[in-house]
C-alpha positions in Angstrom: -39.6 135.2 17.0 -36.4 133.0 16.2 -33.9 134.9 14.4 -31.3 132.9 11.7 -28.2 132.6 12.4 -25.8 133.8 9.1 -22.6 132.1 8.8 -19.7 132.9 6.3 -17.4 130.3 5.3 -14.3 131.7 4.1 -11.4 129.7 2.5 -8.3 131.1 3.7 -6.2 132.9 1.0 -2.9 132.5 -1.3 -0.1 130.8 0.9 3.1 130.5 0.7 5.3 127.5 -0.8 4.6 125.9 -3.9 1.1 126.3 -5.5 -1.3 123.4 -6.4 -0.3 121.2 -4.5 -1.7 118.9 -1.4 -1.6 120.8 1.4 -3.5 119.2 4.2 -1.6 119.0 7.2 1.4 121.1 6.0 0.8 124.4 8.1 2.0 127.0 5.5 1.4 130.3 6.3 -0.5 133.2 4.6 1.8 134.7 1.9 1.3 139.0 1.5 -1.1 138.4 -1.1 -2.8 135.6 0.7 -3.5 138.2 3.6 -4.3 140.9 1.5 -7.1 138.5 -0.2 -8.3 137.6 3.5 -8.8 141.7 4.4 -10.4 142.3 1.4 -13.1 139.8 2.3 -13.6 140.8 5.9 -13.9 144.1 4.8 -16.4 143.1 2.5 -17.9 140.9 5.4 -18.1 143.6 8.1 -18.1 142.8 12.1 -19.4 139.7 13.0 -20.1 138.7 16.8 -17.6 135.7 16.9 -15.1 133.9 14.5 -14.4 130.3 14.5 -10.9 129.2 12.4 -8.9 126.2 12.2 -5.6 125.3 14.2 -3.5 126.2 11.2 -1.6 129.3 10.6 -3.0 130.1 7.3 -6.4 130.8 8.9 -5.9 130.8 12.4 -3.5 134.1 12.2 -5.5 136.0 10.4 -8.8 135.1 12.7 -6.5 136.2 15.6 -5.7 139.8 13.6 -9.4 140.3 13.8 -10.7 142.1 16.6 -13.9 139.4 17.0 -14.0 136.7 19.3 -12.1 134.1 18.1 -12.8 130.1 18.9 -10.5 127.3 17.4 -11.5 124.3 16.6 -9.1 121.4 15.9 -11.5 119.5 14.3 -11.8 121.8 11.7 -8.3 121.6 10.2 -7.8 120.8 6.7 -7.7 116.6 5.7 -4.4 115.2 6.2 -3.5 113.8 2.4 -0.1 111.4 4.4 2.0 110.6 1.4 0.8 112.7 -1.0 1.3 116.2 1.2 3.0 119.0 -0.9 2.8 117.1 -3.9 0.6 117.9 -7.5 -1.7 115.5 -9.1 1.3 114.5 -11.2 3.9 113.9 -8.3 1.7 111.3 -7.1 2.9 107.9 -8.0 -0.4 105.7 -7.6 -2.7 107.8 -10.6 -5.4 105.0 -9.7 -5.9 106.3 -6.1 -6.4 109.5 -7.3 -8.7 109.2 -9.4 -10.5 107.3 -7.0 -10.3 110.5 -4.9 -11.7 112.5 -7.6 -14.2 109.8 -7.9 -15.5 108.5 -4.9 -13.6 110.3 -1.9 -15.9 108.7 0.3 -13.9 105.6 -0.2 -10.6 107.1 -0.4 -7.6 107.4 2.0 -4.2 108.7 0.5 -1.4 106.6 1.8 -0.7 107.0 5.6 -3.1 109.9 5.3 -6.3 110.5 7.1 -10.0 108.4 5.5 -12.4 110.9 3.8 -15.0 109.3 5.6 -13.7 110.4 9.1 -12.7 113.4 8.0 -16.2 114.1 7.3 -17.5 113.0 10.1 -14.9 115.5 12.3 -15.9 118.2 10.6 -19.4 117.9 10.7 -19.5 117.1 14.5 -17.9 120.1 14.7 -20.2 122.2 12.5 -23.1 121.1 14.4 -21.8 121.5 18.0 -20.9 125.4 16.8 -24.6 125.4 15.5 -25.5 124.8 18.7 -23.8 127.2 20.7 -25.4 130.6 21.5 -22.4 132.9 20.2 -24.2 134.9 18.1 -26.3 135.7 15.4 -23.5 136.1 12.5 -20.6 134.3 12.4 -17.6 133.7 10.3 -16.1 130.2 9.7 -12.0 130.6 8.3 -11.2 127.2 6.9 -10.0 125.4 4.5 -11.1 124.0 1.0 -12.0 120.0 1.8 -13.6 121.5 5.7 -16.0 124.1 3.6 -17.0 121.7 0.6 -17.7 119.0 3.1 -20.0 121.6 5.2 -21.8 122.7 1.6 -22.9 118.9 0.7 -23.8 118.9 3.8 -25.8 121.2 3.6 -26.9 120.9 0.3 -27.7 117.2 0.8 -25.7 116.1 -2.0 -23.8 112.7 -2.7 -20.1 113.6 -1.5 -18.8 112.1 -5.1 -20.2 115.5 -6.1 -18.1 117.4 -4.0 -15.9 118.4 -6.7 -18.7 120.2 -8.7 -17.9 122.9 -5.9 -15.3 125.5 -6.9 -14.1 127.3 -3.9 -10.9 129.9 -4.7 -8.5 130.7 -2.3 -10.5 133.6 -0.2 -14.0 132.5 -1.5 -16.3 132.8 0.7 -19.5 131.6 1.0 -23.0 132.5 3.4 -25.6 129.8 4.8 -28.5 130.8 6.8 -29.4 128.5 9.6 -32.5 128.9 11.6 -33.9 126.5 14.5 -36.2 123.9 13.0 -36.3 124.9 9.4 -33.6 123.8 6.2 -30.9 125.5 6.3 -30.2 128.0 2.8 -27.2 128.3 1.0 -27.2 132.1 0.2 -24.1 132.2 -1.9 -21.2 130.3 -3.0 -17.8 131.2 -4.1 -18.1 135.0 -3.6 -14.6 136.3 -4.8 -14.4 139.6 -3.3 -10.5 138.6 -2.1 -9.2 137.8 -5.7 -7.1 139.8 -8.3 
């Protein structure tokens, strides 16, 4: 008989820099909090038999801490917001775009920045192809906010203009169950073991 497969997406935690801001591209790295969050999960979490993490420091660092496995996957880092990197809702002088963003982000692409659409489609590709590997039966995912939500609507099969209705806090992690030929199940969202 098949077993599932039980994956844990978890958002990495607090970084350091400024806060609420855009902060695709821009490889920031945990700050002490941040890491704290991110051990209080894994404890939380337990072993797993193999970890997959973006290229950027504020996940792949701790992933590499971990005594797992550990596979990166490029295609998993964070969307690259161009123009708008490091900057807040307010910084951003074209308030039309981003409210197509919050809108639509299907259709959106910030200003020298990367489409939403192929975004998607990267990190997707990439979820599947680790759905199809044979490296174990319970795995950890350490991404990013946009990566996880994208893999939750996904999953969920909703329209990606609801993608905001997703709330994911720095450290939230989340758990899917994926089994060969059947739905997969969204058995949590937004756990916040990791937060103050």
């Amino acid at each position: 008989m098949l077993k599932p497969i039980l994956i844990d997406l978890l958002r990495h935690g607090e970084v350091e820099g400024r806060q609420h801001v855009a902060r695709g591209s821009t490889d920031n790295s945990l700050s002490a909090w941040g890491w704290q969050q991110l051990m209080q999960v894994k404890a939380t979490i337990g072993t797993v038999d193999v970890i997959a993490t973006s290229p950027l420091k504020r996940c792949r660092l701790f992933a590499e801490s971990c005594p797992e496995p550990v596979q990166v996957f490029d295609d998993m880092r964070e969307l690259d917001f161009g123009d708008w990197e490091n900057k807040s809702s307010d910084e951003v002088n074209n308030q039309t775009l981003l409210q197509q963003f919050f809108d639509n982000p299907s259709d959106f692409q910030a200003p020298n920045g990367e489409a939403f659409e192929d975004f998607t489609q990267r990190v997707i590709q990439a979820w599947e192809c680790w759905l199809q590997e044979d490296v174990g039966e319970h795995r950890l995912l350490i991404a990013h906010g946009c990566v996880i939500r994208v893999i939750l609507v996904h999953l969920l099969g909703m329209p990606s203009a609801h993608i905001w209705r997703l709330t994911l806090d720095y450290a939230a992690w989340s758990r899917v169950s994926c089994m060969q030929g059947e739905q997969p199940r969204v058995l949590c969202i937004n756990q916040n073991t990791g937060q103050a």
